[in-house]
N, CA, C and O atoms as CSV, one atom per row, in Angstrom:
chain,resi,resn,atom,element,x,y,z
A,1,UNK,N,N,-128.426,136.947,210.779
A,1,UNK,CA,C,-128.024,138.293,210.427
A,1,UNK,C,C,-126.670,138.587,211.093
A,1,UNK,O,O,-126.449,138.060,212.183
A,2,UNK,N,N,-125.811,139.329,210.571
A,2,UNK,CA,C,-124.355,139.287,210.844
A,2,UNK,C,C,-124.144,140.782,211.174
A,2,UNK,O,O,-124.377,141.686,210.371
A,3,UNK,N,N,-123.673,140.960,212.451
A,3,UNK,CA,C,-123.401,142.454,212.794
A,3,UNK,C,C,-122.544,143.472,211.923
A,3,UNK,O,O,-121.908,143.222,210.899
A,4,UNK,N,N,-122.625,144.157,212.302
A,4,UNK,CA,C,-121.658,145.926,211.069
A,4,UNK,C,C,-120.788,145.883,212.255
A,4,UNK,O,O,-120.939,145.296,213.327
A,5,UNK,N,N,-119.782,146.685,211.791
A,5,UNK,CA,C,-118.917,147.197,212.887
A,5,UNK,C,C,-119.742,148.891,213.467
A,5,UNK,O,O,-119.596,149.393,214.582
A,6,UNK,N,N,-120.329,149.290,212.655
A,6,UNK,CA,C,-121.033,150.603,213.126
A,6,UNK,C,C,-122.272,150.179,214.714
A,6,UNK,O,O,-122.511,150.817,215.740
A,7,UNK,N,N,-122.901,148.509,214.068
A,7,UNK,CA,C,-123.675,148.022,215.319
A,7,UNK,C,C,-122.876,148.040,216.629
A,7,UNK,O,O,-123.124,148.748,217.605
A,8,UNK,N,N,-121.767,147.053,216.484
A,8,UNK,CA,C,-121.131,146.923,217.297
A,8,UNK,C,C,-120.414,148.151,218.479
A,8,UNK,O,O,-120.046,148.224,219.652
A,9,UNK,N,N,-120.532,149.010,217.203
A,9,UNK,CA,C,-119.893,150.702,218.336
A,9,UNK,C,C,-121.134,150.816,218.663
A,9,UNK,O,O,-121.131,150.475,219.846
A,10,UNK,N,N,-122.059,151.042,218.416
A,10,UNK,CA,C,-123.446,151.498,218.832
A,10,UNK,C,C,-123.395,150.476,220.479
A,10,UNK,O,O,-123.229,151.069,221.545
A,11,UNK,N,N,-123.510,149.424,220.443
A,11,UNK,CA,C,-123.672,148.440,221.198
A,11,UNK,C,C,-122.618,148.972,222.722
A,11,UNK,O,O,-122.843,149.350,223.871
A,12,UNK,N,N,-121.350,148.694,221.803
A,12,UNK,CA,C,-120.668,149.246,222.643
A,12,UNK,C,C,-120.291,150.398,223.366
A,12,UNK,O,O,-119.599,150.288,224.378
A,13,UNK,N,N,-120.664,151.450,222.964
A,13,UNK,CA,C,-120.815,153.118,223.145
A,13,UNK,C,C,-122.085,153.200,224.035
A,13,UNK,O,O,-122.202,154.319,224.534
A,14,UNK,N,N,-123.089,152.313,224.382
A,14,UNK,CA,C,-124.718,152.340,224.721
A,14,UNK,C,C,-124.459,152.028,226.244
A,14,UNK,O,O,-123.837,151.066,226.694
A,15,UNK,N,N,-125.183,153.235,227.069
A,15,UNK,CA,C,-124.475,152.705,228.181
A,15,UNK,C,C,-125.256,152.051,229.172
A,15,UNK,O,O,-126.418,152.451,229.246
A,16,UNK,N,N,-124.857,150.993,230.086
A,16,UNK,CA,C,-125.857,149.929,230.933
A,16,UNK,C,C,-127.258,150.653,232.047
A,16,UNK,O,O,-128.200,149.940,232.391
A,17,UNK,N,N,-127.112,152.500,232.581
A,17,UNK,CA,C,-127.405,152.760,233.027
A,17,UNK,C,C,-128.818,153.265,231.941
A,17,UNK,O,O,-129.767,153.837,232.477
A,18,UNK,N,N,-128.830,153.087,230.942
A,18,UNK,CA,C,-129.672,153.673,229.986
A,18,UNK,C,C,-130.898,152.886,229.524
A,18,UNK,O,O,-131.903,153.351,228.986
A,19,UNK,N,N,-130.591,151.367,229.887
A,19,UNK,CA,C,-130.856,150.283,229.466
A,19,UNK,C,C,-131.796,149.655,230.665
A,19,UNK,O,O,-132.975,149.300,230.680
A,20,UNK,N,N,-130.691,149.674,231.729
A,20,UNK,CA,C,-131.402,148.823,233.354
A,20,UNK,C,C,-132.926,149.397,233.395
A,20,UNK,O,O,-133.806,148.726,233.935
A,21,UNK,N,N,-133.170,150.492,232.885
A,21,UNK,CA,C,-134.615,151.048,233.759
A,21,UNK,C,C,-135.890,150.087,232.626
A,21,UNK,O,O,-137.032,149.717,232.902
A,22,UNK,N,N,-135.197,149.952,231.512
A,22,UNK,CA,C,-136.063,149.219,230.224
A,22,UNK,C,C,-136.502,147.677,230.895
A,22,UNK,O,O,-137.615,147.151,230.894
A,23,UNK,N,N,-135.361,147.223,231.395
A,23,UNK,CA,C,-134.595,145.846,231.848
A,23,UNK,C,C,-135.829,145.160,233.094
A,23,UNK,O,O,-136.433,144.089,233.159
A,24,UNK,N,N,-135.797,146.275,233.875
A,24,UNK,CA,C,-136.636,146.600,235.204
A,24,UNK,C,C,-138.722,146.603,234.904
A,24,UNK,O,O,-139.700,146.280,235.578
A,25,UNK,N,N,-138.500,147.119,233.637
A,25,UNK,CA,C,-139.659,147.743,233.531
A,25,UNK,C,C,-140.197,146.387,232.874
A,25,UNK,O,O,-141.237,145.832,233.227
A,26,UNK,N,N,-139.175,145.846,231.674
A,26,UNK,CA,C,-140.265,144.471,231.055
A,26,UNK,C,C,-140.259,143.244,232.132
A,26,UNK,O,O,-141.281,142.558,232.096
A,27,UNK,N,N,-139.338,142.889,233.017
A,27,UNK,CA,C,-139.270,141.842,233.834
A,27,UNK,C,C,-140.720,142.171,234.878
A,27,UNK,O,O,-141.581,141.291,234.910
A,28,UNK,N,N,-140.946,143.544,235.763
A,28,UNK,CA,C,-141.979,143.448,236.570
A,28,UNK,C,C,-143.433,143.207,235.949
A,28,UNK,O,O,-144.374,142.592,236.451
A,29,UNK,N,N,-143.330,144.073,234.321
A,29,UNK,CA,C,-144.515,143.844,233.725
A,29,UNK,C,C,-145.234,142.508,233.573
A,29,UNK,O,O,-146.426,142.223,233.690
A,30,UNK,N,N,-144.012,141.668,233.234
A,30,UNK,CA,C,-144.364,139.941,232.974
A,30,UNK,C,C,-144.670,139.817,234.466
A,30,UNK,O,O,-145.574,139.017,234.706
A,31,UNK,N,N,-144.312,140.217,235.164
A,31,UNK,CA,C,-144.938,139.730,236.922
A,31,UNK,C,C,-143.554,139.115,237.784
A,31,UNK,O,O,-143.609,138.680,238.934
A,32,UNK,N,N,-142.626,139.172,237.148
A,32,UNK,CA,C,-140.965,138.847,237.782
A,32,UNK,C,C,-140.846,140.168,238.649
A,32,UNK,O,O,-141.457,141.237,238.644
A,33,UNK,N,N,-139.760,139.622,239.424
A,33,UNK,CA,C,-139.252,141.208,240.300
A,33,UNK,C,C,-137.577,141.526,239.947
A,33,UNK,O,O,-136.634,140.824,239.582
A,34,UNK,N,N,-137.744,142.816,240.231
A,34,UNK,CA,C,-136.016,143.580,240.212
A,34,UNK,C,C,-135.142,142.366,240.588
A,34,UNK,O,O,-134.376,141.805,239.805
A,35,UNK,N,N,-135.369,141.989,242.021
A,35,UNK,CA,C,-134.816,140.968,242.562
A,35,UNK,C,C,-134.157,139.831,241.676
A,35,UNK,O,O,-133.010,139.398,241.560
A,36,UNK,N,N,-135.504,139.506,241.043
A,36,UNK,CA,C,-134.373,138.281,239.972
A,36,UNK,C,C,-134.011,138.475,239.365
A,36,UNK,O,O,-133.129,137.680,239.040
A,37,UNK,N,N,-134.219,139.872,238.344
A,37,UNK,CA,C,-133.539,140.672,237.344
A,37,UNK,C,C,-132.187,140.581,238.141
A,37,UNK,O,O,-131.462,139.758,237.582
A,38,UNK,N,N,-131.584,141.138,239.256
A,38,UNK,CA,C,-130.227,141.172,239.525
A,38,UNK,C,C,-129.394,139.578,239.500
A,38,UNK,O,O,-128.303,139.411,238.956
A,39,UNK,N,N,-130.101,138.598,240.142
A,39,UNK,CA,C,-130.283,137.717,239.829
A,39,UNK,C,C,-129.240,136.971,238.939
A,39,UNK,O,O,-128.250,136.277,239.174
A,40,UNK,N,N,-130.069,137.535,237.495
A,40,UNK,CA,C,-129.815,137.254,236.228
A,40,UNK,C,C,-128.465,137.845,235.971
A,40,UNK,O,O,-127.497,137.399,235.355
A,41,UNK,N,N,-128.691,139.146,236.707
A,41,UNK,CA,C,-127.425,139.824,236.202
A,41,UNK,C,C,-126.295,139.403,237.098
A,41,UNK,O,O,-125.272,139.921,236.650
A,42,UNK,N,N,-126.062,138.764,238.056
A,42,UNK,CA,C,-125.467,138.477,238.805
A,42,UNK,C,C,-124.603,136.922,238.381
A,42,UNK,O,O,-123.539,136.398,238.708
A,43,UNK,N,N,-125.542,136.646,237.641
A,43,UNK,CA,C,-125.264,134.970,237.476
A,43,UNK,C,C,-124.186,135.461,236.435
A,43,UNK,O,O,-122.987,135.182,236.432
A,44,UNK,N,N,-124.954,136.331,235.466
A,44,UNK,CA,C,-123.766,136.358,234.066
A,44,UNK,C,C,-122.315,137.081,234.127
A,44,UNK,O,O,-121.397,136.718,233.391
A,45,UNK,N,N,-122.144,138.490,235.383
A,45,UNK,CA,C,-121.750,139.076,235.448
A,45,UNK,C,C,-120.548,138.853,236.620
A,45,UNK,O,O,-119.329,139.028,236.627
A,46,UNK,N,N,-121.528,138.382,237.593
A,46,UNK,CA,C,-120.681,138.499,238.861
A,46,UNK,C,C,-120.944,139.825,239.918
A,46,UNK,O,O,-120.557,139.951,241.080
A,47,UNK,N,N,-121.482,140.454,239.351
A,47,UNK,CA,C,-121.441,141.863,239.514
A,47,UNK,C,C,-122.757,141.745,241.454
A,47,UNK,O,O,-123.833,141.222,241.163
A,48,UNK,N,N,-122.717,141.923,242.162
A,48,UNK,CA,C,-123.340,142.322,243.180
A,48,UNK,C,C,-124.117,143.049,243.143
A,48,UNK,O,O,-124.176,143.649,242.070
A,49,UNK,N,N,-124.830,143.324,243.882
A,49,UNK,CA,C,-126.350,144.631,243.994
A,49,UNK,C,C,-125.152,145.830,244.250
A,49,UNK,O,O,-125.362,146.815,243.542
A,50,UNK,N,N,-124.203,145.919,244.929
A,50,UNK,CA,C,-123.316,147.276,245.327
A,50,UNK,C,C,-122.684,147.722,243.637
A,50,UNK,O,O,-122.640,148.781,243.011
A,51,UNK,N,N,-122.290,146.407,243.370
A,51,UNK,CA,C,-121.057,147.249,242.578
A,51,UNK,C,C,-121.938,147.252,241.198
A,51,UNK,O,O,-121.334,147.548,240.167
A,52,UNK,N,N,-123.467,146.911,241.112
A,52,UNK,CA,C,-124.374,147.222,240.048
A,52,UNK,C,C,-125.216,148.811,240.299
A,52,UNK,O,O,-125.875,149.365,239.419
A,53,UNK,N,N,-125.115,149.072,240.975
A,53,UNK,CA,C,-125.853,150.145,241.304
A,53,UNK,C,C,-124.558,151.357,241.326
A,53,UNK,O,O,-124.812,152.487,240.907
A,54,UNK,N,N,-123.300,151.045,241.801
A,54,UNK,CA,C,-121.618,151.614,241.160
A,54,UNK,C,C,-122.025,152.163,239.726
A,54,UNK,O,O,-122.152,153.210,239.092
A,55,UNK,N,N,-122.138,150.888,239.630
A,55,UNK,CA,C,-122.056,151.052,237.655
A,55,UNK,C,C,-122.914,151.731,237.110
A,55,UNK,O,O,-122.493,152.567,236.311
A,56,UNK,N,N,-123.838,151.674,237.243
A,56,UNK,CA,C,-125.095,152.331,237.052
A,56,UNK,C,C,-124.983,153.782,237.075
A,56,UNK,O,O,-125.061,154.495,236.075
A,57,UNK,N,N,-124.799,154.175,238.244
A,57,UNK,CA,C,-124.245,155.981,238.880
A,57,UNK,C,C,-123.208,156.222,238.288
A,57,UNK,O,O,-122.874,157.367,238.593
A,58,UNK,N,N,-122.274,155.631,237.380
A,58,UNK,CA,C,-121.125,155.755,236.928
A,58,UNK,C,C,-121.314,155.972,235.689
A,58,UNK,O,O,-120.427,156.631,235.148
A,59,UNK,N,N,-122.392,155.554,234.887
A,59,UNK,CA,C,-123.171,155.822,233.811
A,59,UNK,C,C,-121.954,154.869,232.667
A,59,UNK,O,O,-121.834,155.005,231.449
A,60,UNK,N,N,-121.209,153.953,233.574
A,60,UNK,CA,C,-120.449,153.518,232.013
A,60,UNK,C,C,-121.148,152.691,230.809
A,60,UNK,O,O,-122.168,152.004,230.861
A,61,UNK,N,N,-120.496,152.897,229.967
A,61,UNK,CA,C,-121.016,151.765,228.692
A,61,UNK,C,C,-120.704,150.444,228.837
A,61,UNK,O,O,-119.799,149.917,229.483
A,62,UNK,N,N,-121.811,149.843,227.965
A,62,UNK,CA,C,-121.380,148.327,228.139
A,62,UNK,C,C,-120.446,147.624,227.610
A,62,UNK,O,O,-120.497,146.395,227.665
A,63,UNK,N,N,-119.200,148.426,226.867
A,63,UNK,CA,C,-117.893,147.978,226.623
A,63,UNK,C,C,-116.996,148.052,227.976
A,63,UNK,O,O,-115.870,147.566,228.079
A,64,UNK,N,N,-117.613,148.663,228.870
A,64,UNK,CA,C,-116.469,149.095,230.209
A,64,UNK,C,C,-117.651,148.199,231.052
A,64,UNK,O,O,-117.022,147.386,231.729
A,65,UNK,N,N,-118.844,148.058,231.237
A,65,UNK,CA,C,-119.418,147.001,232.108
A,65,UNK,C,C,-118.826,145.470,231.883
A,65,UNK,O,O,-118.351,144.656,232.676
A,66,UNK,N,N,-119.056,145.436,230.504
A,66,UNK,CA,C,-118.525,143.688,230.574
A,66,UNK,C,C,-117.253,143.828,230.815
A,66,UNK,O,O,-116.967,143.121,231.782
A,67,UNK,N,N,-115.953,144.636,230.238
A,67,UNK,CA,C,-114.865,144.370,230.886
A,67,UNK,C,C,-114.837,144.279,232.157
A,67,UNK,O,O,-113.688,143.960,232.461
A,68,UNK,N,N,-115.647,144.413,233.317
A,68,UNK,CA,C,-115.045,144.632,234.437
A,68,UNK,C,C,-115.857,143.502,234.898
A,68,UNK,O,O,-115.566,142.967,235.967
A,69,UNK,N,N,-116.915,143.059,234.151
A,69,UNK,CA,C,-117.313,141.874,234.522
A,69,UNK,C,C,-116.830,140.148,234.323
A,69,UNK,O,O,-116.227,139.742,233.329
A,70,UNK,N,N,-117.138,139.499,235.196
A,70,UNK,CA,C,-116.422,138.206,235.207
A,70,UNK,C,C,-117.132,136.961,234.953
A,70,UNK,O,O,-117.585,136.107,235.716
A,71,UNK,N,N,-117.114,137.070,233.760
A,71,UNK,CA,C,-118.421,136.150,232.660
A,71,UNK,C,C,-118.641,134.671,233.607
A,71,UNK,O,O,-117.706,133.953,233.963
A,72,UNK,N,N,-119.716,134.485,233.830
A,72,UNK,CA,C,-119.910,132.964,234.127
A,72,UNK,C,C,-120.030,131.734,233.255
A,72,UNK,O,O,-120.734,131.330,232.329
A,73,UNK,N,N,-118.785,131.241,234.152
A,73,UNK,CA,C,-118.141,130.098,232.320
A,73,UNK,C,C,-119.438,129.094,231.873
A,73,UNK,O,O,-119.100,128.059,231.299
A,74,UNK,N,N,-120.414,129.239,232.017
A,74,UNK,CA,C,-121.575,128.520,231.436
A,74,UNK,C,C,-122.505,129.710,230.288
A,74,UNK,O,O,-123.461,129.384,229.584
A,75,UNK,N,N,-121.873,131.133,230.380
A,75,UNK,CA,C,-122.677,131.711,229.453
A,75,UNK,C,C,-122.606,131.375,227.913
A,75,UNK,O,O,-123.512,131.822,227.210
A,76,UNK,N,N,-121.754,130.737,227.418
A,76,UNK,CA,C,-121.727,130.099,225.946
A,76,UNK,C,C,-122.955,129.302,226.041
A,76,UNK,O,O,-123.487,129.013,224.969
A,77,UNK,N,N,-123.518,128.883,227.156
A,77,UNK,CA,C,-124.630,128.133,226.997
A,77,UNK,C,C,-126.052,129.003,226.594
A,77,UNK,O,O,-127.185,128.539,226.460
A,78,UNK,N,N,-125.645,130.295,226.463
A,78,UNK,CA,C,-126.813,131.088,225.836
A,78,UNK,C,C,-127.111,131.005,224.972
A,78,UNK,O,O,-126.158,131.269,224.238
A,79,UNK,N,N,-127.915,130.783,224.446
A,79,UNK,CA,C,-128.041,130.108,222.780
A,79,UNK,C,C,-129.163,131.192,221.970
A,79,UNK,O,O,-129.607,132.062,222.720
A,80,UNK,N,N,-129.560,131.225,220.835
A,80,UNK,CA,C,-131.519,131.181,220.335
A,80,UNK,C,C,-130.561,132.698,219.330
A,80,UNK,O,O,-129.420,133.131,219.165
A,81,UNK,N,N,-131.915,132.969,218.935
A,81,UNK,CA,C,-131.923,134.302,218.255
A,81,UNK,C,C,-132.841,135.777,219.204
A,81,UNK,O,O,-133.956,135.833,219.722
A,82,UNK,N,N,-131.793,136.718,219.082
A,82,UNK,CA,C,-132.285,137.601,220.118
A,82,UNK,C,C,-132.552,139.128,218.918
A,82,UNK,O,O,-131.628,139.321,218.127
A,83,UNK,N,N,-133.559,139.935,218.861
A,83,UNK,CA,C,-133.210,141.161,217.994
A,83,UNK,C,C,-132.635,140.790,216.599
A,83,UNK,O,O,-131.926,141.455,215.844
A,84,UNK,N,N,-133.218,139.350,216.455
A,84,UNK,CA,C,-133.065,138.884,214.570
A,84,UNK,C,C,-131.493,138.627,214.559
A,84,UNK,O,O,-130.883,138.551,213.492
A,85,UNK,N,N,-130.679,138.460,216.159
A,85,UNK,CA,C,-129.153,137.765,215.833
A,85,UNK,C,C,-129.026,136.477,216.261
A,85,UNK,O,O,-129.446,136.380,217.414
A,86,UNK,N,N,-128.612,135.416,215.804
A,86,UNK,CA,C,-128.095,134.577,216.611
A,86,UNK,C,C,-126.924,134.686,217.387
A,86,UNK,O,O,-125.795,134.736,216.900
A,87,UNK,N,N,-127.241,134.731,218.856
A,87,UNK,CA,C,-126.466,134.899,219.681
A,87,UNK,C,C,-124.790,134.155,219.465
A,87,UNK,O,O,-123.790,134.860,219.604
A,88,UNK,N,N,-124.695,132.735,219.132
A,88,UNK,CA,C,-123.629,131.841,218.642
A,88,UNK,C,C,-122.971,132.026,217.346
A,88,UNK,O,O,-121.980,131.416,216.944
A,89,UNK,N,N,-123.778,133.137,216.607
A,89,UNK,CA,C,-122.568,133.163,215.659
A,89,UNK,C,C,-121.982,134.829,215.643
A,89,UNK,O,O,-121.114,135.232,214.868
A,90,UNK,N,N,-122.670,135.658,216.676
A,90,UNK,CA,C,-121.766,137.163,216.458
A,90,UNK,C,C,-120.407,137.131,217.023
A,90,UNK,O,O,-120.005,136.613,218.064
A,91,UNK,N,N,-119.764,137.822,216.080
A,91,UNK,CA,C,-118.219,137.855,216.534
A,91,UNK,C,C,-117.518,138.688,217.520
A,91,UNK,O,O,-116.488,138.316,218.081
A,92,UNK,N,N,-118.133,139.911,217.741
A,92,UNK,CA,C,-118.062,141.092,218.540
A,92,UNK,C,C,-117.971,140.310,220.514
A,92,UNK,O,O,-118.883,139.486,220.598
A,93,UNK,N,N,-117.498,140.363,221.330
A,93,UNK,CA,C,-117.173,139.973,222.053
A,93,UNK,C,C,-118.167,140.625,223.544
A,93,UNK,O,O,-118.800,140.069,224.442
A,94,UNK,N,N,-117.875,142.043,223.191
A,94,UNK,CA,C,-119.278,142.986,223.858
A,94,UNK,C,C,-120.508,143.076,223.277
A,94,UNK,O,O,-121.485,143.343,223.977
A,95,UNK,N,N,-120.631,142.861,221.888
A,95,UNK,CA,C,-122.066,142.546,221.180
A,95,UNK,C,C,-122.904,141.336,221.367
A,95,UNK,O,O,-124.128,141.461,221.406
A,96,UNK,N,N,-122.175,139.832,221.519
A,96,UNK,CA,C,-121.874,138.872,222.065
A,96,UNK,C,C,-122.910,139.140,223.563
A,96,UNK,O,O,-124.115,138.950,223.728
A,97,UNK,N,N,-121.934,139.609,224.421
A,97,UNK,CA,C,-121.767,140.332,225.754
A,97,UNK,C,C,-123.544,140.518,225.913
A,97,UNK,O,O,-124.257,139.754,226.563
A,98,UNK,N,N,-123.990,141.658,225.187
A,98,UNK,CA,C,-125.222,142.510,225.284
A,98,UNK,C,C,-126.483,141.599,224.892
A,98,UNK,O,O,-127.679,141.650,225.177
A,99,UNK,N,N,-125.741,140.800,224.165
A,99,UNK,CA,C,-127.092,139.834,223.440
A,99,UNK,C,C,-126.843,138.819,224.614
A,99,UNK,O,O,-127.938,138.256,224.622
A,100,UNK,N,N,-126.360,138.426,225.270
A,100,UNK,CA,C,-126.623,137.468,226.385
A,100,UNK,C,C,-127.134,138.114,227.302
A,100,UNK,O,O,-127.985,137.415,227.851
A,101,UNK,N,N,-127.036,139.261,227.826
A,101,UNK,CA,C,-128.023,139.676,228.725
A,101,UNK,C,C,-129.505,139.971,228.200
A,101,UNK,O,O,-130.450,139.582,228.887
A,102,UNK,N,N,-129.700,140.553,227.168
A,102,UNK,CA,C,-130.877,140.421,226.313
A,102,UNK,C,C,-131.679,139.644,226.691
A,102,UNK,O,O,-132.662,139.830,227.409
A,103,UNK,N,N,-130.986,137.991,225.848
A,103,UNK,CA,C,-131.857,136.881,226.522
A,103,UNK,C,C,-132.037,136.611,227.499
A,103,UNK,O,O,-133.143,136.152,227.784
A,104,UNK,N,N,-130.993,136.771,228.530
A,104,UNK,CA,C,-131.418,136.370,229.881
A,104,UNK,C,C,-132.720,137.150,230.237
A,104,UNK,O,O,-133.353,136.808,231.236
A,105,UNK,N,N,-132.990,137.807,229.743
A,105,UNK,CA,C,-133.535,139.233,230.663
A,105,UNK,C,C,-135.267,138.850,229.314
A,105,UNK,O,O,-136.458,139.089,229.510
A,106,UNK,N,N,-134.851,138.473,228.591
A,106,UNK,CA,C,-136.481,138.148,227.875
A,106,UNK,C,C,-136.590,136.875,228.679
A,106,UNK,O,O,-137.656,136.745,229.282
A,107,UNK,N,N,-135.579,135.781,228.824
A,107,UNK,CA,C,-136.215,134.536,229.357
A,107,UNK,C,C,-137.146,134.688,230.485
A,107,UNK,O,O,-138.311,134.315,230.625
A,108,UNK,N,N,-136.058,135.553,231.524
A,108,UNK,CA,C,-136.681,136.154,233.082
A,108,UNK,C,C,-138.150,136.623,232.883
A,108,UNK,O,O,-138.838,136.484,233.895
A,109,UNK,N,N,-138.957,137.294,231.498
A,109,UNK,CA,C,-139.890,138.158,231.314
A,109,UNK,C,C,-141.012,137.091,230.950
A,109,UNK,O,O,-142.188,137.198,231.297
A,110,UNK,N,N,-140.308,135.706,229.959
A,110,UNK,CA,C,-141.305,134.976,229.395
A,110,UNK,C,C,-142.084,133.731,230.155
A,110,UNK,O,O,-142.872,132.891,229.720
A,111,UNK,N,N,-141.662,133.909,231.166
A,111,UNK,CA,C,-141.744,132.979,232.447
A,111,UNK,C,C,-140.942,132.066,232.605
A,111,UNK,O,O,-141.215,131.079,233.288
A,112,UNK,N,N,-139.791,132.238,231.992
A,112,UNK,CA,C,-138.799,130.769,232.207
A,112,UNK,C,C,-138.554,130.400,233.828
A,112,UNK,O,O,-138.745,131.340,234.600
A,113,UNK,N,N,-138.213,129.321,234.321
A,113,UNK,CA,C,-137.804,128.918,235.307
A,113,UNK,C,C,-136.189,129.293,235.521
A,113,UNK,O,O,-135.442,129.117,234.558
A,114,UNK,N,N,-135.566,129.884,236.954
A,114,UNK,CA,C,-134.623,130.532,237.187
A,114,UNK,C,C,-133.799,129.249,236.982
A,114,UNK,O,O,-132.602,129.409,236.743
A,115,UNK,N,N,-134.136,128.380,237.026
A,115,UNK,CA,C,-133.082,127.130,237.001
A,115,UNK,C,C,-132.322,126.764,235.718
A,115,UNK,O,O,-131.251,126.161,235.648
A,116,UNK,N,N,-133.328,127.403,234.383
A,116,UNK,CA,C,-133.187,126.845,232.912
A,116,UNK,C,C,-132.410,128.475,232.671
A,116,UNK,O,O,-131.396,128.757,232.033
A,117,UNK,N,N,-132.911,128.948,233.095
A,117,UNK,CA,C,-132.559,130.862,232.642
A,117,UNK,C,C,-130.966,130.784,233.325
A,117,UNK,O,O,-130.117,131.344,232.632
A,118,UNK,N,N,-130.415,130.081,234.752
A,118,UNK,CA,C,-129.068,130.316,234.784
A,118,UNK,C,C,-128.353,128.971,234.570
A,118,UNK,O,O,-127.386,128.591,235.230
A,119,UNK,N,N,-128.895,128.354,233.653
A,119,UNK,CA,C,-128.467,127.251,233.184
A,119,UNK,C,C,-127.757,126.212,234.000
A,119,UNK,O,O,-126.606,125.798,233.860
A,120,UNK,N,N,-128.834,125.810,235.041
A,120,UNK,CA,C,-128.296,124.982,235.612
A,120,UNK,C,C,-128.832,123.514,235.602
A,120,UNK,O,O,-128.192,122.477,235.774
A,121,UNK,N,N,-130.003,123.662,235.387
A,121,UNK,CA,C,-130.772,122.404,235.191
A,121,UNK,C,C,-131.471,122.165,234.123
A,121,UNK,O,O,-132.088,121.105,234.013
């Protein structure tokens, strides 16, 4: 399925502080903790527990989160279909962006191993 540009503003206009509490809520349910949720977000982002919890209180969108974030050059290795997209073929760069945390953040929930989830082994 191939994104709209109307998705893509949606995506991008949607802001990270709106999202984290969803993020939080399916990872502990599966029996994971916050902890590796940041983790996750840390691996893709760069972003620290300080300057995530910044962002957060700052209420920006995730067109101004990923810009300020500093992609970890192994995230092309995110692959699959997330929300009926394949992650490898959307063109949108922050849509892209949102669907890699997505998966990270279902892998973290489905019991993946932190090793396969930050693609290291």
């Amino acid at each position: 399925m191939k994104t709209t540009p109307e998705h893509d503003e949606r995506m991008a206009n949607m802001t990270f502080s709106s999202v984290y509490p969803h993020y939080v809520t399916k990872v502990e349910r599966k029996g994971r903790t916050k902890e590796e949720l940041h983790q996750v977000i840390t691996w893709l982002t760069g972003f620290d527990n300080k300057k995530l919890k910044e962002l957060i209180t700052e209420n920006v969108t995730f067109e101004t989160f990923f810009k300020q974030a500093n992609l970890n050059a192994n995230a092309h290795l995110i692959t699959g279909v997330i929300c009926g997209y394949r992650i490898e073929e959307i063109e949108n760069p922050t849509t892209k962006h949102v669907r890699y945390l997505d998966k990270l953040v279902d892998e973290l929930a489905t019991g993946k191993k932190m090793e396969k989830i930050l693609r290291t082994g």
